[in-house]
PAZAPA-4460 file (N, C-alpha, C; in steps of 0.05 Angstrom, whole numbers, plus 32768, in hexadecimal, padded with zeros to 4 digits):
% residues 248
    n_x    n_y    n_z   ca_x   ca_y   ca_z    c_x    c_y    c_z   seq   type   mol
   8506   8DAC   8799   851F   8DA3   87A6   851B   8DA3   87C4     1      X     A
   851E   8D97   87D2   8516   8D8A   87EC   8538   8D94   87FC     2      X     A
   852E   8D99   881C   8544   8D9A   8824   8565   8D94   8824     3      X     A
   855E   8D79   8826   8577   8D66   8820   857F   8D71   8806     4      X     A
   8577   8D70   87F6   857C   8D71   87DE   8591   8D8C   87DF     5      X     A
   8580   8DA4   87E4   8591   8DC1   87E9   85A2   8DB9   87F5     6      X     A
   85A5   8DB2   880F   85C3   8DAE   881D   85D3   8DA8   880C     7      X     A
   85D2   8D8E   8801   85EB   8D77   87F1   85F1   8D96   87D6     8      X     A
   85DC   8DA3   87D3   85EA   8DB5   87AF   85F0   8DD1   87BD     9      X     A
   85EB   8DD7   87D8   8609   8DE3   87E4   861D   8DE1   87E5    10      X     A
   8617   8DCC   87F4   8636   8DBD   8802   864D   8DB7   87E0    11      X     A
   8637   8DAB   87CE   8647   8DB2   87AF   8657   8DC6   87A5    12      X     A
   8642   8DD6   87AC   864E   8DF8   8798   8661   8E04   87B2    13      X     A
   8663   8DF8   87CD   867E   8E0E   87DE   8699   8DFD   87D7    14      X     A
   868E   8DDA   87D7   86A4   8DD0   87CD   86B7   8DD1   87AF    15      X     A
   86A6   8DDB   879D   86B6   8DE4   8789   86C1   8DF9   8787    16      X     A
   86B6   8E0E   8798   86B7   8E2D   879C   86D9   8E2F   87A7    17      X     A
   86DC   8E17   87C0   86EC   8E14   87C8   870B   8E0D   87BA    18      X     A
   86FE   8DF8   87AA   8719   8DF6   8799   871D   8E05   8781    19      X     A
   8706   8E15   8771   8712   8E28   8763   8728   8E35   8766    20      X     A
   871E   8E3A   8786   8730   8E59   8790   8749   8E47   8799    21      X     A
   875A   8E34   8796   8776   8E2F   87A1   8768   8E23   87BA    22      X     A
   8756   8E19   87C4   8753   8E0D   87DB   875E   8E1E   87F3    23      X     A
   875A   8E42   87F7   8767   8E48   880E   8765   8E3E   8828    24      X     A
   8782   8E3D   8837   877B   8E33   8851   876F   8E44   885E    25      X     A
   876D   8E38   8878   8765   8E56   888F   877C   8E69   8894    26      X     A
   876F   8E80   8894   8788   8E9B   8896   878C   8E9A   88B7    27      X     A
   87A9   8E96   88B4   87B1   8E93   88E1   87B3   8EAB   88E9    28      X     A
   87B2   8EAA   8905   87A7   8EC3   8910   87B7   8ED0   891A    29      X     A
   87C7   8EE7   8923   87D0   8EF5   892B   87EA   8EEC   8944    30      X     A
   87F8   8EDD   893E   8802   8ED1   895D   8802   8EE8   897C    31      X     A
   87FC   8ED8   8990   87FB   8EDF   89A4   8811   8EF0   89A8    32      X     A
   882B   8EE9   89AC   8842   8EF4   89AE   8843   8F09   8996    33      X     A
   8859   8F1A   8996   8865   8F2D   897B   887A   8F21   896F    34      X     A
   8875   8F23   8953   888A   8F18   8937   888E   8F35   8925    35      X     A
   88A7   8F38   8935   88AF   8F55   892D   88B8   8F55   8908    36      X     A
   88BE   8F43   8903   88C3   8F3E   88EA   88A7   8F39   88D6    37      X     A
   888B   8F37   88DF   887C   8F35   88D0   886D   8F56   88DB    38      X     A
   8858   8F59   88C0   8845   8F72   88CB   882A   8F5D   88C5    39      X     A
   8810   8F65   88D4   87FC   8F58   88DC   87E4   8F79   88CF    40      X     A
   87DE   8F71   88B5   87C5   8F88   88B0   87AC   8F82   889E    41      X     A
   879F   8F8E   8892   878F   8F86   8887   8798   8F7C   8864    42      X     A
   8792   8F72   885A   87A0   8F68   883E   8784   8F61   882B    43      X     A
   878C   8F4D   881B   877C   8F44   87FD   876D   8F28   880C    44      X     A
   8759   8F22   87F4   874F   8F07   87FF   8767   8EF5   87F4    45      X     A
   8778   8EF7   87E6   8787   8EDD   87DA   879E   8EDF   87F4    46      X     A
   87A1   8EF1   8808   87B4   8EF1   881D   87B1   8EEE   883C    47      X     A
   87BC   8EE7   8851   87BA   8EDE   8868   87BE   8EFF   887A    48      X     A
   87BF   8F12   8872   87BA   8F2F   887A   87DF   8F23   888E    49      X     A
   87F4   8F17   8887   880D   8F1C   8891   8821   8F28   8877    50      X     A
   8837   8F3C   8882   8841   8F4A   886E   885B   8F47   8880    51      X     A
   886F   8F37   885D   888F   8F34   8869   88A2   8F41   885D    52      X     A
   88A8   8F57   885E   88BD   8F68   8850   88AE   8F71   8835    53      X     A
   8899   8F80   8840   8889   8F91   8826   8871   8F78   8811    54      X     A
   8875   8F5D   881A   8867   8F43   880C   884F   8F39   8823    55      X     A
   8833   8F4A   8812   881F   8F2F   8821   8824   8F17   8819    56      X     A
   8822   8F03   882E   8824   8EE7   8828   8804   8EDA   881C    57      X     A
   880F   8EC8   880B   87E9   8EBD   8801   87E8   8EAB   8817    58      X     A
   87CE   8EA2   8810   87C2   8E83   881D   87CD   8E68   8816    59      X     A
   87D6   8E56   881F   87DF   8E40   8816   87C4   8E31   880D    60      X     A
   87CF   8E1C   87F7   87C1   8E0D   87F5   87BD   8DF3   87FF    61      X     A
   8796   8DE7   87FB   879F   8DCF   8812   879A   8DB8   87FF    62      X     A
   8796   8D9D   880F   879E   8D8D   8801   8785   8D82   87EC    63      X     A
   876A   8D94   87EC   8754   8D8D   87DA   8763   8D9E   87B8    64      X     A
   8771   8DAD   87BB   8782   8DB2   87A1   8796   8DAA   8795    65      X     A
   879D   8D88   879F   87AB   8D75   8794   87AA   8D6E   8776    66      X     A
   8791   8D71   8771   8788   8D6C   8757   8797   8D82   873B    67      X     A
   8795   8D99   8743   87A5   8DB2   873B   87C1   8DAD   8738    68      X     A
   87CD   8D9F   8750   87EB   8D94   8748   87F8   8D84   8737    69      X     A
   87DD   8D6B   872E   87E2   8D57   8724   87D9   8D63   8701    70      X     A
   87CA   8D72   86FD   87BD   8D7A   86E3   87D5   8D72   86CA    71      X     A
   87C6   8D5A   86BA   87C7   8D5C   86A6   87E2   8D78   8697    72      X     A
   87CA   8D8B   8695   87D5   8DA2   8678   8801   8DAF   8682    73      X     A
   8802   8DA5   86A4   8816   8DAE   86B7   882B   8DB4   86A0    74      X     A
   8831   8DA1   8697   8848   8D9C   8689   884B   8DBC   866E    75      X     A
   882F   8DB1   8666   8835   8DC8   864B   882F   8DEA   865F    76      X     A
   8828   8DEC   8676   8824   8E05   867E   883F   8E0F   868C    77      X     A
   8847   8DF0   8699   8861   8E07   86A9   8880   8DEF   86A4    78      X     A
   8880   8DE5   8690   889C   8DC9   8687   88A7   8DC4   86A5    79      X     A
   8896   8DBD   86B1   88A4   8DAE   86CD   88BF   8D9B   86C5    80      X     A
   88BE   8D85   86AC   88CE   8D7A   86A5   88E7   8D8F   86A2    81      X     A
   88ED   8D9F   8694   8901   8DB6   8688   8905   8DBC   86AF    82      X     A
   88F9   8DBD   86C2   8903   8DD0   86DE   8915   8DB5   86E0    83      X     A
   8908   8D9F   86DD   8920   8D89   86EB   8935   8D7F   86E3    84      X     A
   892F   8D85   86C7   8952   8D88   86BD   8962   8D8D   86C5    85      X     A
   8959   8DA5   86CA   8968   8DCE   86CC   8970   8DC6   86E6    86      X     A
   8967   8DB4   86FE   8975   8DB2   8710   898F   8DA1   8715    87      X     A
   8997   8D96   8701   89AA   8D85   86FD   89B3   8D76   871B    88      X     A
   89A1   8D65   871B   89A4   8D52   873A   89AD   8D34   872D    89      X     A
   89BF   8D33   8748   89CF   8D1F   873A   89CD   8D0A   8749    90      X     A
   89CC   8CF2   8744   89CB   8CD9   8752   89E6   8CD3   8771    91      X     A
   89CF   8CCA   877C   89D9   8CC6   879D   89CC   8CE3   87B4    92      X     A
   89C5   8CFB   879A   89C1   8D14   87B2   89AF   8D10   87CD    93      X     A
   89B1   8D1C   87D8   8993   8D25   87F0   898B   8D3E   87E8    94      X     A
   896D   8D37   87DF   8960   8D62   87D1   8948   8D52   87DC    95      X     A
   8939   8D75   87E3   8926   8D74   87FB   890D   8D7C   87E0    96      X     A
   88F3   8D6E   87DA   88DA   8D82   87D2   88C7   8D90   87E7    97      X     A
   88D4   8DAA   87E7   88BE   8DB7   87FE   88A2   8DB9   87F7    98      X     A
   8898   8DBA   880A   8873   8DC1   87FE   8870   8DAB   87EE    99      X     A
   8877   8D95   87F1   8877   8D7C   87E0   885D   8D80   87CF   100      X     A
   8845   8D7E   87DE   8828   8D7B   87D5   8829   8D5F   87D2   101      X     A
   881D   8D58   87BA   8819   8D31   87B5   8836   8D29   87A9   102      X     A
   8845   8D33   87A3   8861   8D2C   8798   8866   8D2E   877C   103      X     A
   8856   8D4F   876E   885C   8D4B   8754   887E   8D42   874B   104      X     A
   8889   8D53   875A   88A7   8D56   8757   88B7   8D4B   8768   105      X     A
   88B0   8D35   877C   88BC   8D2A   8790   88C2   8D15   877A   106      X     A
   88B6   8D00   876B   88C1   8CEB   875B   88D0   8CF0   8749   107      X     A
   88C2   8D09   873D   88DB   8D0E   8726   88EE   8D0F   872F   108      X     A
   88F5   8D1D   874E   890D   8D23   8752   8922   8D05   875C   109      X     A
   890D   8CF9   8769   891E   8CD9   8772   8923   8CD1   875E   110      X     A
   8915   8CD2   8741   8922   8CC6   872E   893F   8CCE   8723   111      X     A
   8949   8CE1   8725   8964   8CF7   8726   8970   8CEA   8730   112      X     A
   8971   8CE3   8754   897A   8CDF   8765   8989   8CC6   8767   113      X     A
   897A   8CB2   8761   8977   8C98   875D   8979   8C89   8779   114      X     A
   897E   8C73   877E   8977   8C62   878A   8984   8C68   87A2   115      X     A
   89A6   8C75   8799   89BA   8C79   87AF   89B1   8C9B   87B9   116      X     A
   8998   8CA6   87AE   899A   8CBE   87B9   8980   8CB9   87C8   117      X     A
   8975   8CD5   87D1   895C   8CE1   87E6   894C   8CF0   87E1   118      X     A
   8937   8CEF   87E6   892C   8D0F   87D8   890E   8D0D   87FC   119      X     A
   8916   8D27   8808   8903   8D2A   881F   88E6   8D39   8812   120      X     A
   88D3   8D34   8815   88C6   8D3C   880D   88B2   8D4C   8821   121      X     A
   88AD   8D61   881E   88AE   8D6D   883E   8889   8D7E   883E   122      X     A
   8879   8D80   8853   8863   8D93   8843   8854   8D88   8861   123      X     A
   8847   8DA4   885F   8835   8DA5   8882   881C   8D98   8888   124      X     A
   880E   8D92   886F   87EF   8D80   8870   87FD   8D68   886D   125      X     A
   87EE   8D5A   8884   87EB   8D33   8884   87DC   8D33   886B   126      X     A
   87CC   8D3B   8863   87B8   8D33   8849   87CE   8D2C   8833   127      X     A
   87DD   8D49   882E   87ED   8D4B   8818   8802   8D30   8818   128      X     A
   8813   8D26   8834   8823   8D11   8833   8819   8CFF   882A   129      X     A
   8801   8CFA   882D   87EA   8CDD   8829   87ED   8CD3   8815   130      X     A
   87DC   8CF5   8802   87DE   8CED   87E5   87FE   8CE3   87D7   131      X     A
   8815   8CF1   87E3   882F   8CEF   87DF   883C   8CD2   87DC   132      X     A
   8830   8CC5   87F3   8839   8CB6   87F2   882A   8C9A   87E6   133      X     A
   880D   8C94   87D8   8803   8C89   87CC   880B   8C99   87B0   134      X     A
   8815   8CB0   87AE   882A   8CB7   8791   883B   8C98   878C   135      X     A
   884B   8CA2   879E   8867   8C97   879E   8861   8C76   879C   136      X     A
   8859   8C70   87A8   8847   8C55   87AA   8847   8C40   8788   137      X     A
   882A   8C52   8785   8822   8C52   8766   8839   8C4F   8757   138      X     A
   885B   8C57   8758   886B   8C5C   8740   887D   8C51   874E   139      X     A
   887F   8C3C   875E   888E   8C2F   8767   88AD   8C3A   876C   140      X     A
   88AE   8C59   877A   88BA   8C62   8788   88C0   8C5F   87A6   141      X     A
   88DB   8C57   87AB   88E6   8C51   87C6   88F6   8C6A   87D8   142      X     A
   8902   8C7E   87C7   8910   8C92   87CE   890D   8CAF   87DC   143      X     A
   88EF   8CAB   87D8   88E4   8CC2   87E3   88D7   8CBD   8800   144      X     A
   88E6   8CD2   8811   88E0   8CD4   8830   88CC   8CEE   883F   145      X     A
   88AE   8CE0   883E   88A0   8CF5   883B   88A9   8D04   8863   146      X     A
   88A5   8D19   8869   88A9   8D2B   8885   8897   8D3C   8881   147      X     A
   888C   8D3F   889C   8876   8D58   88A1   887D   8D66   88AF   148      X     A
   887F   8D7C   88A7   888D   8D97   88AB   8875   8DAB   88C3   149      X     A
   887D   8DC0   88CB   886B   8DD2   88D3   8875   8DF0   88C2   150      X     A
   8863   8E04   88C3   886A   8E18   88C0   887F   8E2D   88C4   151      X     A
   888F   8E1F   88D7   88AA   8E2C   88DB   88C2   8E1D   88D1   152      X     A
   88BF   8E03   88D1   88CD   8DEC   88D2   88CE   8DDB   88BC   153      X     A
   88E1   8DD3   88A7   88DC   8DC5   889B   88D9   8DA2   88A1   154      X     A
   88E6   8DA3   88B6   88EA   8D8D   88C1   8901   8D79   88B8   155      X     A
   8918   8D82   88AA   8922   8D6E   8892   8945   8D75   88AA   156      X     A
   894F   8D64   88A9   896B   8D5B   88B9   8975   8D72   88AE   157      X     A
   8991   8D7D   88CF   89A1   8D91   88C0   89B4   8D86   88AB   158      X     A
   89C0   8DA0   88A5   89D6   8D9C   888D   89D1   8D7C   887F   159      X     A
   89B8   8D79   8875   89B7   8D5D   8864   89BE   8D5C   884C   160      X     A
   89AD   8D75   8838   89A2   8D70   8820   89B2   8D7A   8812   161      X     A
   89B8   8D7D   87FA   89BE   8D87   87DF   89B2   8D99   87D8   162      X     A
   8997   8D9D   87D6   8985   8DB3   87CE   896D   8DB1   87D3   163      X     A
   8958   8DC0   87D8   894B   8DC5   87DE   8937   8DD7   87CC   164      X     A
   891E   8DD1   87C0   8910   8DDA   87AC   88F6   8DD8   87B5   165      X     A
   88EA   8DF5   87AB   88D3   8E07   87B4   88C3   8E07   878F   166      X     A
   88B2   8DFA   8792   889E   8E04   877D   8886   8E09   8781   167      X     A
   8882   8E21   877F   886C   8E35   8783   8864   8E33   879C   168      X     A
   8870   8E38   87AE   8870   8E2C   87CF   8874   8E44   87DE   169      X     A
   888A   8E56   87D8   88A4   8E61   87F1   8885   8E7C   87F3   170      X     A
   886F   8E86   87E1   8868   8E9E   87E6   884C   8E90   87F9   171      X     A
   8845   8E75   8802   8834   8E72   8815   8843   8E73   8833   172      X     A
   8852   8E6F   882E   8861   8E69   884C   885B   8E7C   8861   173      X     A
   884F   8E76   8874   8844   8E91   8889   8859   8E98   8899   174      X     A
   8875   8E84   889E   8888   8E94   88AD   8899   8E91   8893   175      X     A
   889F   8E97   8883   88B9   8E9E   886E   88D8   8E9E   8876   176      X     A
   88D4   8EA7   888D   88F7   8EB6   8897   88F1   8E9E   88AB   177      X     A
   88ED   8E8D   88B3   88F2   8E79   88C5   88F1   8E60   88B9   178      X     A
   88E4   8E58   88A2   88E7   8E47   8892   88F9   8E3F   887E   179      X     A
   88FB   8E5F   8872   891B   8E60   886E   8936   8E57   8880   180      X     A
   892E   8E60   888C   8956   8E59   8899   894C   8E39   88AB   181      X     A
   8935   8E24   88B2   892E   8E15   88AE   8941   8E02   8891   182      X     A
   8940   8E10   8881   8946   8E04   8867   8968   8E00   8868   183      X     A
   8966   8E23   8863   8989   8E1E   8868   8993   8E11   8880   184      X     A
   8988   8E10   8890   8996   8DFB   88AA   899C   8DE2   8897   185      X     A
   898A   8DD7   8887   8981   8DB9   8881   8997   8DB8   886E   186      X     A
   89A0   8DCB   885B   89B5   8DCD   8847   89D4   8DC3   8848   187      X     A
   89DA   8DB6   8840   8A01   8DB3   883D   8A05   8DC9   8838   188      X     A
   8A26   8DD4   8840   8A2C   8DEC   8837   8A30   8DEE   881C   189      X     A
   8A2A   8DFD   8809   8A28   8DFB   87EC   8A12   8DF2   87E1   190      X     A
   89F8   8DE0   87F9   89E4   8DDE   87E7   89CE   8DEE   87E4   191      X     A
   89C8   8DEC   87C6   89B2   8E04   87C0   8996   8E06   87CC   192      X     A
   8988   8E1A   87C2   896B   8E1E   87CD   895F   8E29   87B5   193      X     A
   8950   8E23   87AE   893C   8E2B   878E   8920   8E28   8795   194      X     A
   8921   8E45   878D   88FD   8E56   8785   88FB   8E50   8770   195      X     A
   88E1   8E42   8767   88D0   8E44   8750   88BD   8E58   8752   196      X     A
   88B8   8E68   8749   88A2   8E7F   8755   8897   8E8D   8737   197      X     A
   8879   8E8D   8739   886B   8E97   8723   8877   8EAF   8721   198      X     A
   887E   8EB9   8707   8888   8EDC   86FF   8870   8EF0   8705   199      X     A
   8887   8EFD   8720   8874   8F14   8726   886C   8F30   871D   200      X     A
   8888   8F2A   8708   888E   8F40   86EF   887E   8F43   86DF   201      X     A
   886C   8F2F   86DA   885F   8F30   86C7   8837   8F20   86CE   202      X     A
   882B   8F37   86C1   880F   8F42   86C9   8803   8F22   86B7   203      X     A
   8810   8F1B   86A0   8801   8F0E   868F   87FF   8EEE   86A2   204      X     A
   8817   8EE0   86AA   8811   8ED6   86B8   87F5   8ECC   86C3   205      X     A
   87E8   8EB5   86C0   87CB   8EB8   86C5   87CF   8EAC   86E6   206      X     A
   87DD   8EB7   86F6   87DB   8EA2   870F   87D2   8EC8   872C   207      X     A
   87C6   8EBF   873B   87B9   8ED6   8746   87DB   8EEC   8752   208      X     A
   87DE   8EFE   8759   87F5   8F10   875F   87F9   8F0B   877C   209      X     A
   87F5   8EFB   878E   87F8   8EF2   87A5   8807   8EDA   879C   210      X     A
   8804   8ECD   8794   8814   8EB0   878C   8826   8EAE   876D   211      X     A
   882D   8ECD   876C   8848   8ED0   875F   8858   8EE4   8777   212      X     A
   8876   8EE2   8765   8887   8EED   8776   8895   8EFD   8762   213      X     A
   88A3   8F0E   875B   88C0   8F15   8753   88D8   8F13   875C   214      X     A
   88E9   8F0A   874E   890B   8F07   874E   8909   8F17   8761   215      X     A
   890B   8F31   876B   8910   8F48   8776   890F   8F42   8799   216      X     A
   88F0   8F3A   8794   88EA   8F37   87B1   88EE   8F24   87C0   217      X     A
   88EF   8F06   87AF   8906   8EF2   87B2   8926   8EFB   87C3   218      X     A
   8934   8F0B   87B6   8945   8F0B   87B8   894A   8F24   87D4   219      X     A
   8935   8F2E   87D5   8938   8F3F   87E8   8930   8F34   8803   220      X     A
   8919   8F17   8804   8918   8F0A   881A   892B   8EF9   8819   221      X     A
   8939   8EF3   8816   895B   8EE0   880E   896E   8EE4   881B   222      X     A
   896D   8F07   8814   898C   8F17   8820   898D   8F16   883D   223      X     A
   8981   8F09   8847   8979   8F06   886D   8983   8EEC   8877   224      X     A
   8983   8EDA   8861   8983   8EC8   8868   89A2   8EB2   8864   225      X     A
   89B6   8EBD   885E   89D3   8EB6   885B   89D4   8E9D   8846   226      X     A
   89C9   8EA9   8833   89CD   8E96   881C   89D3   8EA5   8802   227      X     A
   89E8   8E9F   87EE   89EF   8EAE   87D7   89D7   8EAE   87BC   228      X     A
   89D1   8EBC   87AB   89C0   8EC2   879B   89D6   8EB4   877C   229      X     A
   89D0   8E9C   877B   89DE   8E8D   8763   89D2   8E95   8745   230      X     A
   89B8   8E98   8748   89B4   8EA4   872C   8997   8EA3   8721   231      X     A
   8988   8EAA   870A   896C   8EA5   870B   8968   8E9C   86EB   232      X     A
   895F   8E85   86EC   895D   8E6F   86D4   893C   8E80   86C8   233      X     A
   893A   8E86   86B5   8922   8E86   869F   891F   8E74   8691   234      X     A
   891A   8E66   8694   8919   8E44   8682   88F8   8E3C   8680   235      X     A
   88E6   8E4E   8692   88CD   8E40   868E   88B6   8E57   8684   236      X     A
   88A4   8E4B   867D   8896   8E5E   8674   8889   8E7A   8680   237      X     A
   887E   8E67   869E   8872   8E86   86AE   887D   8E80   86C9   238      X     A
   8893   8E76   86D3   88A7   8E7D   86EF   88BF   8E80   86E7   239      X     A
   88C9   8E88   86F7   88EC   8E90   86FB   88F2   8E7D   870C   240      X     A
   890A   8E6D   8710   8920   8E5D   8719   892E   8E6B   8727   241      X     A
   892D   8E74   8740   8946   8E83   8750   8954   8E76   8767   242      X     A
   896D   8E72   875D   897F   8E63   876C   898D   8E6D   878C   243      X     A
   8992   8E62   8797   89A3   8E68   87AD   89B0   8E51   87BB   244      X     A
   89CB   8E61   87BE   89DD   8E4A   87CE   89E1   8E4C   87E7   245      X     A
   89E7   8E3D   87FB   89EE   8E3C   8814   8A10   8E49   8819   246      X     A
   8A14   8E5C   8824   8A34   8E61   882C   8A44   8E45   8839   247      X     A
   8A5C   8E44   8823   8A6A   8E28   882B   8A67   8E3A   8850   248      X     A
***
């Protein structure tokens, strides 16, 4: 095997290595200033060594794990169909998909919405909008308004939306408590905010313990944030549905 040769069946095996593992991003560094609300220590490889109210945060994923979103088996592992029911969205709304990724759930949801409604589709990689929007494209979807967000910011108009939905998203977020109320800014009064979040209750779960959550700790990063705790849907096989409303 000749030089060249080695290089290219490196460059192979880090690139698969890479997307096994969730494609982690780069872990950010310590800000210059103090964020009295985060602690900065040493942690796990699946985490960014930041800790928010007792929760290391994981690594986000980037946009070479698109493929993971779109999988085939999705349906029979986690009834994405059964979450969009369960949201009962009704034609004409404005609902935001955070962490869009390629838009598993941005079309389903414009399809809800219909013609007279909106659905923002919101997420911090240009890669991820790309694919999003050659989604949307492909299925001859008009309704979806892709926005690129930053890490603090969702970027989505105040008091716009109806609701706002997080699937498997809210435990990458490196500022949490600023992205949050980001959200609720974006909310009508009365509209909701929903965690999809892998069960952190439970060990069997095959998804790593950084990128689950529990009800608990959900609800304990929540209580900060002036929004009511509406209720927590079990409807799917391995996440919990936890609702929250905006104070009229």
């Amino acid at each position: 095997m000749n030089g060249a040769m080695i290089r290219a069946w490196m460059l192979g095996c880090c690139v698969m290595a890479a997307w096994v593992a969730g494609v982690r991003a780069e872990t950010p560094k310590p800000p210059a200033v103090s964020e009295p609300r985060y602690e900065y220590r040493e942690g796990t490889p699946d985490g960014i060594g930041k800790w928010y109210l007792g929760r290391e945060i994981a690594h986000f994923m980037s946009h070479l794990g698109a493929p993971w979103l779109e999988r085939e088996e999705r349906e029979v592992e986690e009834r994405p169909s059964r979450l969009v029911e369960a949201l009962d969205l009704k034609p004409g709304q404005v609902v935001a998909d955070v962490g869009a990724g390629s838009g598993y759930f941005s079309w389903r949801m414009a399809q809800k919405v219909g013609a007279g409604g909106r659905v923002y589709a919101t997420d911090i990689q240009p890669q991820m909008l790309a694919l999003l929007k050659t989604q949307m494209a492909s299925r001859g979807i008009t309704n979806v308004v892709p926005i690129l967000g930053s890490a603090t910011n969702s970027g989505l108009p105040a008091t716009s939306i109806d609701l706002a939905l997080m699937v498997d998203v809210y435990h990458e977020f490196d500022h949490p408590y600023e992205m949050i109320r980001s959200l609720v800014g974006a909310l009508k009064p009365g509209g909701r905010l929903v965690f999809v979040e892998y069960r952190g209750e439970e060990k069997w779960v095959p998804i790593k313990p950084l990128h689950k959550m529990t009800e608990a700790q959900v609800r304990k990063e929540m209580a900060v944030q002036g929004v009511d705790w509406v209720g927590t849907l079990r409807l799917l096989p391995r996440q919990h549905v936890i609702i929250f409303r905006k104070k009229e």
